[in-house]
VMD Tcl script that draws the C-alpha trace (Angstrom):
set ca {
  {146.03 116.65 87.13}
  {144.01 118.99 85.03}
  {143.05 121.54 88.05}
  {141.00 124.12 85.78}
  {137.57 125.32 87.41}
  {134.73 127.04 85.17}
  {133.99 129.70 87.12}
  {135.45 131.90 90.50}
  {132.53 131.25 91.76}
  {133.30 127.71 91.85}
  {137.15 127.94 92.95}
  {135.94 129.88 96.23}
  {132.63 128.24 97.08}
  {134.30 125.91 99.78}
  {136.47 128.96 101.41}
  {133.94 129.78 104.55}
  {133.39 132.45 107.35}
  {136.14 132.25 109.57}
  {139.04 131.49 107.15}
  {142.54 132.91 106.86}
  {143.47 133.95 102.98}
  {146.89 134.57 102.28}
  {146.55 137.23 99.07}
  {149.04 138.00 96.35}
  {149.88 141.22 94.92}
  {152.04 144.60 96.24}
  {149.16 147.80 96.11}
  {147.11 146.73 93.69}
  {149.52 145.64 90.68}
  {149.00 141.52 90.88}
  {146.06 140.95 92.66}
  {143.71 138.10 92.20}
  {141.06 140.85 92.14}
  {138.40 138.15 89.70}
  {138.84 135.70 93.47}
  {138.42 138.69 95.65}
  {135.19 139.80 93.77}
  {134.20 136.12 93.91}
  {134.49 136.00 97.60}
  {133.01 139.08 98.45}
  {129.89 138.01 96.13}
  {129.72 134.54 97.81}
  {128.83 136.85 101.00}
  {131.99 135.13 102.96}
  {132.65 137.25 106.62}
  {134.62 136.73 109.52}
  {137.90 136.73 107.47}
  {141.83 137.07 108.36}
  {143.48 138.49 105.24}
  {147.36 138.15 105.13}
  {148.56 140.27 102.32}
  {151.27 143.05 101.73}
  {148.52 146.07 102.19}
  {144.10 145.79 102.07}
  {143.99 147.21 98.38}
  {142.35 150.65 98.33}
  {139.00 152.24 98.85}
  {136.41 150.25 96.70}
  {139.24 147.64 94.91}
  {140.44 144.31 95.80}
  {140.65 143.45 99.20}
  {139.03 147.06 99.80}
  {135.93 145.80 98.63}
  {136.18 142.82 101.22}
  {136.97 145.70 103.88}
  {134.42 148.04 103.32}
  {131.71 145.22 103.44}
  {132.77 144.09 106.97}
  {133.89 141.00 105.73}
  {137.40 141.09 107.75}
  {137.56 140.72 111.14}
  {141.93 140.69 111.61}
  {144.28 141.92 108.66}
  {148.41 140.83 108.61}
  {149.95 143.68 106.76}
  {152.76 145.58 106.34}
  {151.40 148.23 104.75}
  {148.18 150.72 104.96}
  {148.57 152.35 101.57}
  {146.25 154.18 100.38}
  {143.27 152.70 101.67}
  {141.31 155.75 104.12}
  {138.60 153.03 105.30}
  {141.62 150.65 106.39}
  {142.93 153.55 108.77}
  {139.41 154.20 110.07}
  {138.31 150.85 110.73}
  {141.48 150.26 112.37}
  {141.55 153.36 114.63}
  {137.99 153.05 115.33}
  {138.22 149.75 116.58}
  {136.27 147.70 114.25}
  {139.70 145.82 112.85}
  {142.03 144.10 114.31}
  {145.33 144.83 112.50}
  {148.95 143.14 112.72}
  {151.53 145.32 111.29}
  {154.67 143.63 110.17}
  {157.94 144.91 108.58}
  {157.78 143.73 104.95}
  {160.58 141.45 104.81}
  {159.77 139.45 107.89}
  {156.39 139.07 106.34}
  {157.83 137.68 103.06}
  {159.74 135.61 104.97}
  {156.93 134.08 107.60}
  {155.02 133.33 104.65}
  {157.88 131.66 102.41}
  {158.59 129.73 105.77}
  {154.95 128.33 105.89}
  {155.27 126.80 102.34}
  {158.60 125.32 102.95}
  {157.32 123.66 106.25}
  {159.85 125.75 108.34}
  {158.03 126.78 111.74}
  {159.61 129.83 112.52}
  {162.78 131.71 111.99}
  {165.15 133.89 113.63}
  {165.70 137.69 112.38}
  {167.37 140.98 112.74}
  {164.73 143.10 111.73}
  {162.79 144.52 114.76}
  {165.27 143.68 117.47}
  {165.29 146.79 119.78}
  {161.98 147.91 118.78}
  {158.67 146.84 120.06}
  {158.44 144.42 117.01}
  {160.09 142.36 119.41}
  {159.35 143.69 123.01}
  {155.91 143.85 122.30}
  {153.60 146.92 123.02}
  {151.97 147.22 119.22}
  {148.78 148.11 119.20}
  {146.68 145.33 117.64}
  {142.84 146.53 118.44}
  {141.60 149.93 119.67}
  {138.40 150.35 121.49}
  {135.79 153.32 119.70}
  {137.30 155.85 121.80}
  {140.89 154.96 120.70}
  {142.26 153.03 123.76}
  {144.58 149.95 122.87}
  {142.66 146.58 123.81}
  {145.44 144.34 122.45}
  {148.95 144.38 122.15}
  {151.20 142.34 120.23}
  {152.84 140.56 122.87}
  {157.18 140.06 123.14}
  {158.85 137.66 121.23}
  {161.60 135.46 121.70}
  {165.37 136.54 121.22}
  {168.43 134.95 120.86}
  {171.59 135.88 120.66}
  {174.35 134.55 117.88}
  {177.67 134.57 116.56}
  {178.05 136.33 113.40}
  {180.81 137.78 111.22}
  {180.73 140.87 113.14}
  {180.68 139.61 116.11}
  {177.35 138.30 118.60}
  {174.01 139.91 117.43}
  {170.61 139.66 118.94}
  {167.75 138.54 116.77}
  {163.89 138.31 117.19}
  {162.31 134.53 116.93}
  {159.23 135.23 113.73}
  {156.64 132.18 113.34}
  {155.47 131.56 109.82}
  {152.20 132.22 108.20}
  {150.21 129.16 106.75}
  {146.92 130.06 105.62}
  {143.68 128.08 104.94}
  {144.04 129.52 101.38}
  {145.84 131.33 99.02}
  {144.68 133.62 96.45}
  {146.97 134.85 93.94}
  {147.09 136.10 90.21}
  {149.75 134.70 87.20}
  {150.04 136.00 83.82}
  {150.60 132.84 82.62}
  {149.59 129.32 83.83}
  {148.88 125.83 82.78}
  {146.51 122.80 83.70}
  {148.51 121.15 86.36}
  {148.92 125.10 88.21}
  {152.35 126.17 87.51}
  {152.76 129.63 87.06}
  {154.78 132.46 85.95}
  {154.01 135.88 86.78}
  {155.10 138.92 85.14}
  {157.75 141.70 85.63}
  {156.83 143.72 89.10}
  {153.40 141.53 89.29}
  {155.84 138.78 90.92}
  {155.88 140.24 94.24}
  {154.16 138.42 97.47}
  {152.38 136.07 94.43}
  {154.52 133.36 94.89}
  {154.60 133.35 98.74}
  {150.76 133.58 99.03}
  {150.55 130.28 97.10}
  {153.50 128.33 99.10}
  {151.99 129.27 102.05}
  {147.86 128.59 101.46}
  {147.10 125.14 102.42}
  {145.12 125.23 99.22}
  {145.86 127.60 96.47}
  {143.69 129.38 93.95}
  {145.33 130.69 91.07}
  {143.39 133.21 88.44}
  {145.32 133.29 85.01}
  {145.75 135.64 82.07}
  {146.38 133.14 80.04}
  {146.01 129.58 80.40}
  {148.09 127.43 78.00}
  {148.49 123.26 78.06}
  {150.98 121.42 80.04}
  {154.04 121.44 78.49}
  {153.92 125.07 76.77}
  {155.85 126.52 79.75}
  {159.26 126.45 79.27}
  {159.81 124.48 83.10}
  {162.70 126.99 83.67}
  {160.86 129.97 83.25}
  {158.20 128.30 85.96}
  {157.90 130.83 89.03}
  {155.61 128.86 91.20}
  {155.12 124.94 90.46}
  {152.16 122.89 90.49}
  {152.55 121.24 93.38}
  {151.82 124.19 95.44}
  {148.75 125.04 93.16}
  {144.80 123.25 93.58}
  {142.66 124.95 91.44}
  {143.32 127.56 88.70}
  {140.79 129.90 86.78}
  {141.11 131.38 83.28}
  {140.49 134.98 83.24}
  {138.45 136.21 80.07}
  {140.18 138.93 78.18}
  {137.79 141.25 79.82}
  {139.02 140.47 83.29}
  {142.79 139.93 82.50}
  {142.63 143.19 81.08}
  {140.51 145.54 84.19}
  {143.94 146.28 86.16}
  {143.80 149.82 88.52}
  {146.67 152.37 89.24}
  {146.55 152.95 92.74}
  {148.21 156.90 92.43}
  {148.53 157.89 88.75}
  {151.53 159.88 88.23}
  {152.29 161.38 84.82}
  {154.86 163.84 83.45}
  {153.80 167.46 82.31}
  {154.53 167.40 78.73}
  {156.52 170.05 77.18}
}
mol new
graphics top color blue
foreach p $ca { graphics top sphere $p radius 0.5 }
foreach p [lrange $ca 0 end-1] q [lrange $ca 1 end] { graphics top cylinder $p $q radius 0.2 }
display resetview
């Protein structure tokens, strides 16, 4: 029961070339950014990366990107990140873009063991007929499309609506980031730091969890648990060092008077 590893090393030594990660965190407020250093040190390539955005130039999975370790990203989101728009544009990254809720929800699907789902969003658009570029060649020519998806039509309140058939997102592994965690994995995660943390871990097949703080079983009050053990395999205590090295992505402050 005790899942604790020594090291990040350790936690990601079995994750190998070739893998899909599912990664926590919106921007770069919650992410497992000790498991993504860990990763990119172990010299891991070939990677799918399903997460909200790719971090930004030289943090989190930024660092993965501007390596060459990731050969397809599932996103919703470019951000920030300049060598994410290059790499994408120039061919060297294969890129599915995804409206943000339908991601959340392919990837809350794959933990609960629900194949695929049926949704509004994208109906009418080429989310659903198909046509998005995936890959460009170096001189900018789309080499793969997303191709059309199923719709279906259904009775609703206001009358029959057309939706677009999703499939759900499980991934070899999940790497996420709690503020708080015990020996058995659950977690809780803190204010905004929440956001695609708990997904990424229901959906890996097995999850990694880095912790601020790790406490013993028991300490968590079990209705303040955000993610339960069950969906967690391994979990690594942060030193205060680590817990504490968290980036802005854009740094906005008020003029003072």
């Amino acid at each position: 029961m005790d899942k604790v590893v020594g090291t990040a090393a350790e936690a990601v030594a079995d994750i190998a070339s070739g893998s899909t990660l599912a990664v926590g965190g919106f921007g770069l407020c919650g992410i497992p950014s000790v498991l993504i250093q860990a990763v990119l040190d172990a010299g891991t390539d070939d990677l799918e990366v399903v997460s909200n955005n790719a971090g930004v130039d030289g943090w989190g999975l930024g660092l993965l990107l501007g390596a060459g370790r990731l050969r397809r990203v599932v996103a919703s989101y470019v951000g920030e990140n300049k060598e994410f728009a290059r790499q994408y544009l120039s061919g060297e990254l294969e890129v599915e873009l995804t409206p943000q809720g339908t991601l959340a929800e392919r990837m809350r699907a794959g933990g609960s063991g629900i194949p695929a789902f049926f949704t509004a969003t994208g109906v009418g658009t080429q989310v659903a007929e198909g046509g998005l570029p995936w890959r460009y060649d170096a001189e900018g020519n789309v080499v793969k499309s997303s191709p059309p998806k199923q719709t279906q039509v259904f009775e609703t309140a206001e009358g029959p609506k057309e939706f677009v058939l999703e499939h759900a997102v499980v991934a070899d592994f999940g790497l996420v980031r709690a503020w708080k965690g015990d020996r058995h994995g659950n977690l809780v995660f803190r204010d905004s730091a929440r956001n695609f943390n708990p997904l990424a871990a229901m959906c890996g097949r097995l999850t990694i969890a880095e912790v601020e703080h790790l406490v013993e079983p028991g300490e968590i009050d079990p209705n303040h648990v955000h993610t339960p053990g069950v969906f967690v395999q391994r979990v690594v205590e942060l030193t205060p060092e680590q817990a504490a090295d968290k980036r802005i992505e854009r740094k906005t402050v008020r003029t003072r008077a």
